[in-house]
C-alpha positions in Angstrom: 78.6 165.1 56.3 75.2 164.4 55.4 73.8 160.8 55.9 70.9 159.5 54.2 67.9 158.8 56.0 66.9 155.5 56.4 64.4 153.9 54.1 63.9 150.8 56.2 62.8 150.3 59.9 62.5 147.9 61.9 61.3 147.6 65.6 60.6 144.9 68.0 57.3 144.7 69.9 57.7 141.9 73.0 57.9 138.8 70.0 57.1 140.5 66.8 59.2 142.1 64.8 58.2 145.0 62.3 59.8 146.1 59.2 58.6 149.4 57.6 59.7 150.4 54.2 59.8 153.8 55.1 60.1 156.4 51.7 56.1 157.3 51.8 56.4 160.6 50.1 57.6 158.3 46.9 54.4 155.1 48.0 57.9 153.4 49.5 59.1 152.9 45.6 61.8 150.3 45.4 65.4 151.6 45.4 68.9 150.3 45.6 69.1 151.9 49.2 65.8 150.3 49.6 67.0 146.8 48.5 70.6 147.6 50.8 68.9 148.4 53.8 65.7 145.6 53.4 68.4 142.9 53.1 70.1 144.0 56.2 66.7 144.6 58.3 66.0 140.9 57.1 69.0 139.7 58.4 68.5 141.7 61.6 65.2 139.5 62.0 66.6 136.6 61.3 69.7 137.0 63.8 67.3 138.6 66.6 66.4 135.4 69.1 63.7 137.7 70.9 61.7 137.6 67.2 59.5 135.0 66.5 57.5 136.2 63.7 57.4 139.5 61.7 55.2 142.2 60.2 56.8 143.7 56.8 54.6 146.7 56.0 54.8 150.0 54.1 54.6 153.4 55.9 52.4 156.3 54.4 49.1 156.6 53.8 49.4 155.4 49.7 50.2 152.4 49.9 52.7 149.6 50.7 54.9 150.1 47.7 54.9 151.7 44.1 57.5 149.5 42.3 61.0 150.2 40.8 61.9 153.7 41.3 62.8 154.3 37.9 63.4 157.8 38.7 66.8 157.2 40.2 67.9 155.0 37.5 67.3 157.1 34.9 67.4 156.0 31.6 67.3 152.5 29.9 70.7 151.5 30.4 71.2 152.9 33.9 67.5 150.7 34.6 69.9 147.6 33.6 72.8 148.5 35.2 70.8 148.7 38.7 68.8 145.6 38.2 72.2 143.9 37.7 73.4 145.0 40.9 70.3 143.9 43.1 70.8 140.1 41.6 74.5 140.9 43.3 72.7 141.2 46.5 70.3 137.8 46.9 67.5 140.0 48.5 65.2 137.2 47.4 67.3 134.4 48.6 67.3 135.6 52.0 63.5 135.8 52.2 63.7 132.5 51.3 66.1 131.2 53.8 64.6 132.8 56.9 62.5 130.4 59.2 60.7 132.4 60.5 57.2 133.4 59.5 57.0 136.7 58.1 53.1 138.5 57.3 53.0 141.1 54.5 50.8 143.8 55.6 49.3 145.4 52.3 47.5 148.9 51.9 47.0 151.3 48.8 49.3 150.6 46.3 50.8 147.3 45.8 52.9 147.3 42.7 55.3 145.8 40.8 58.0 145.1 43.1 55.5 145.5 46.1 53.7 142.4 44.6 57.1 140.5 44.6 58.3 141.3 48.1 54.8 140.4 49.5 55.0 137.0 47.5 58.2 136.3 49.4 56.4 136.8 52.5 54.3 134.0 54.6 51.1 135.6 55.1 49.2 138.4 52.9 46.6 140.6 54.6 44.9 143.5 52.8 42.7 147.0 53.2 39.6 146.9 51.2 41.0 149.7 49.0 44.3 148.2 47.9 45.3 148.0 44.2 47.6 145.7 42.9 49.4 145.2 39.1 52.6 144.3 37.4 53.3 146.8 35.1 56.9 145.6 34.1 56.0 144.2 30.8 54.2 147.7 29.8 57.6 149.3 30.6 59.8 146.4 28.4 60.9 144.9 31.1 60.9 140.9 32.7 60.1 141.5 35.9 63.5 140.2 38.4 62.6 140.4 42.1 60.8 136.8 40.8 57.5 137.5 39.9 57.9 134.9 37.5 58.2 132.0 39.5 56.3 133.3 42.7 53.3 134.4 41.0 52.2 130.7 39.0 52.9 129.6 42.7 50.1 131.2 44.4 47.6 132.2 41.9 48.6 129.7 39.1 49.4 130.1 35.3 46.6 132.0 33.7 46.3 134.6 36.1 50.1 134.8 36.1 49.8 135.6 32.0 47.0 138.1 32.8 48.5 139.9 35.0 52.2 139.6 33.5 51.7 140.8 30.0 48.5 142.6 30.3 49.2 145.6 33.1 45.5 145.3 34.4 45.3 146.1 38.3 43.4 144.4 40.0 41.3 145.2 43.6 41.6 143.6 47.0 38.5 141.3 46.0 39.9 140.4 42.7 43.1 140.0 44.8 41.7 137.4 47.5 39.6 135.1 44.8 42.8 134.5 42.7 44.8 133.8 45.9 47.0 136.7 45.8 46.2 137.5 49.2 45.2 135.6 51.9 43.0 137.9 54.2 41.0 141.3 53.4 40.3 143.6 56.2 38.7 147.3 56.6 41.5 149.7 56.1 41.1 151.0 59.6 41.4 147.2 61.0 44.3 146.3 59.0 47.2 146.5 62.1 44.9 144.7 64.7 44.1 142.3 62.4 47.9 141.6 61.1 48.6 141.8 64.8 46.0 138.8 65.5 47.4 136.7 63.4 51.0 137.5 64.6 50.2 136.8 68.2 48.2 133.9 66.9 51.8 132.3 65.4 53.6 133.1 68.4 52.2 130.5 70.4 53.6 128.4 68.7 56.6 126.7 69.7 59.6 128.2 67.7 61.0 125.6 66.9 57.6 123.9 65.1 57.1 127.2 63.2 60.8 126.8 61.8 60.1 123.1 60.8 56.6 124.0 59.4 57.9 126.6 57.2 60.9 125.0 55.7 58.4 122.3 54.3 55.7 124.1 53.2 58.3 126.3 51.1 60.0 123.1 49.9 56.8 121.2 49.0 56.6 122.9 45.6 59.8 121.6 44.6 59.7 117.8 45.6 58.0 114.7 44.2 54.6 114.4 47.0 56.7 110.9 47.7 59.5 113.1 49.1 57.9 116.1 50.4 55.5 113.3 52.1 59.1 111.7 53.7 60.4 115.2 54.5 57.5 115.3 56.7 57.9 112.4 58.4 61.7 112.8 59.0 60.5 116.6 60.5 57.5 115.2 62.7 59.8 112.6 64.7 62.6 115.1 64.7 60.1 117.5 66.8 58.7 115.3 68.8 62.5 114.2 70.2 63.0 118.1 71.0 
């Protein structure tokens, strides 16, 4: 019996956890084993009590991920059929419910997908040499790992178009101005400098980080009035704990 080898790790160093897409001879392209295994590593972080923040990264030296494998799909139809099946599977729900911070750590190729899943993620560092696009529309598709609605979120509406429709990739400066990223590093500095601002987050009390999180996410989609009372009910709730 052969089993397939896995195309996610994860690891737990004292209170961070990392997740490594792990298919580097293909730049970690997005596949349904991919999206299978990545949902359950996710829910291993999630479950894992010793874990207080995580480190989602891409292993290889080409980059943190190439997209859709549309290899294995095949063609149109079959593309369809397998996009069908990851909505089945709420991938992108989960990032959503965890609350615990998670940092993207970005290198060489960021695309398609690869932009998504970082999106999802809490924190964005970057090498100097990273590339990033969205070339969905180029291929006649709608992007649906919620490009979409993450994008507008974080590097608002016209850049959203530009990079949407157009299939222009960007670099790590262009990358960092827009607000696609949050942090550019040399490419040699990029783990100690993910790391930093891991440990940084762990001294935080859980707890707080959970709380923090959960608003910031949520403030997009209140009235200020009630994000503003969210707040307020979530500062008195820490302070009794």
């Amino acid at each position: 019996m052969n089993l397939k080898e896995s195309v996610v790790n994860y690891y737990r160093k004292d209170d961070i956890a990392i997740i490594s897409l792990n298919r580097p001879e293909q730049i970690n392209a997005f596949n349904v084993q991919m999206r299978d295994e990545l949902y359950e590593m996710l829910l291993l972080f999630q479950n894992d009590n010793s874990a207080k923040v995580g480190i989602l990264k891409g292993n290889g030296p080409k980059g943190f991920c190439a997209g859709a494998d549309l290899s294995e799909f095949g063609s149109t139809p079959s593309q369809v059929i397998a996009r069908e099946v990851r909505w089945q599977r709420d991938l992108w729900g989960l990032f959503l419910k965890i609350q615990k911070p998670i940092i993207a750590q970005l290198h060489g190729f960021v695309i398609g997908s690869g932009i998504e899943i970082a999106s999802f993620c809490d924190v964005r560092v970057a090498s100097k040499t990273s590339k990033f696009r969205m070339p969905e529309s180029s291929l006649g598709l709608i992007p649906a790992a919620g490009g979409t609605q993450t994008l507008p979120r974080s590097i608002g509406l016209s850049n959203s178009f530009k990079m949407l429709l157009t299939n222009s990739q960007i670099d790590s400066e262009t990358a960092i101005t827009i607000g696609l990223i949050d942090r550019i590093c040399e490419d040699q500095q990029l783990d100690n400098e993910v790391f930093m601002i891991a440990k940084q987050i762990i001294n935080v009390e859980s707890h707080l980080i959970g709380s923090v999180k959960k608003l910031i996410r949520n403030s997009l989609d209140y009235e200020l009035s009630i994000g503003i009372n969210k707040e307020k009910y979530q500062s008195k709730t820490a302070l009794r704990m």
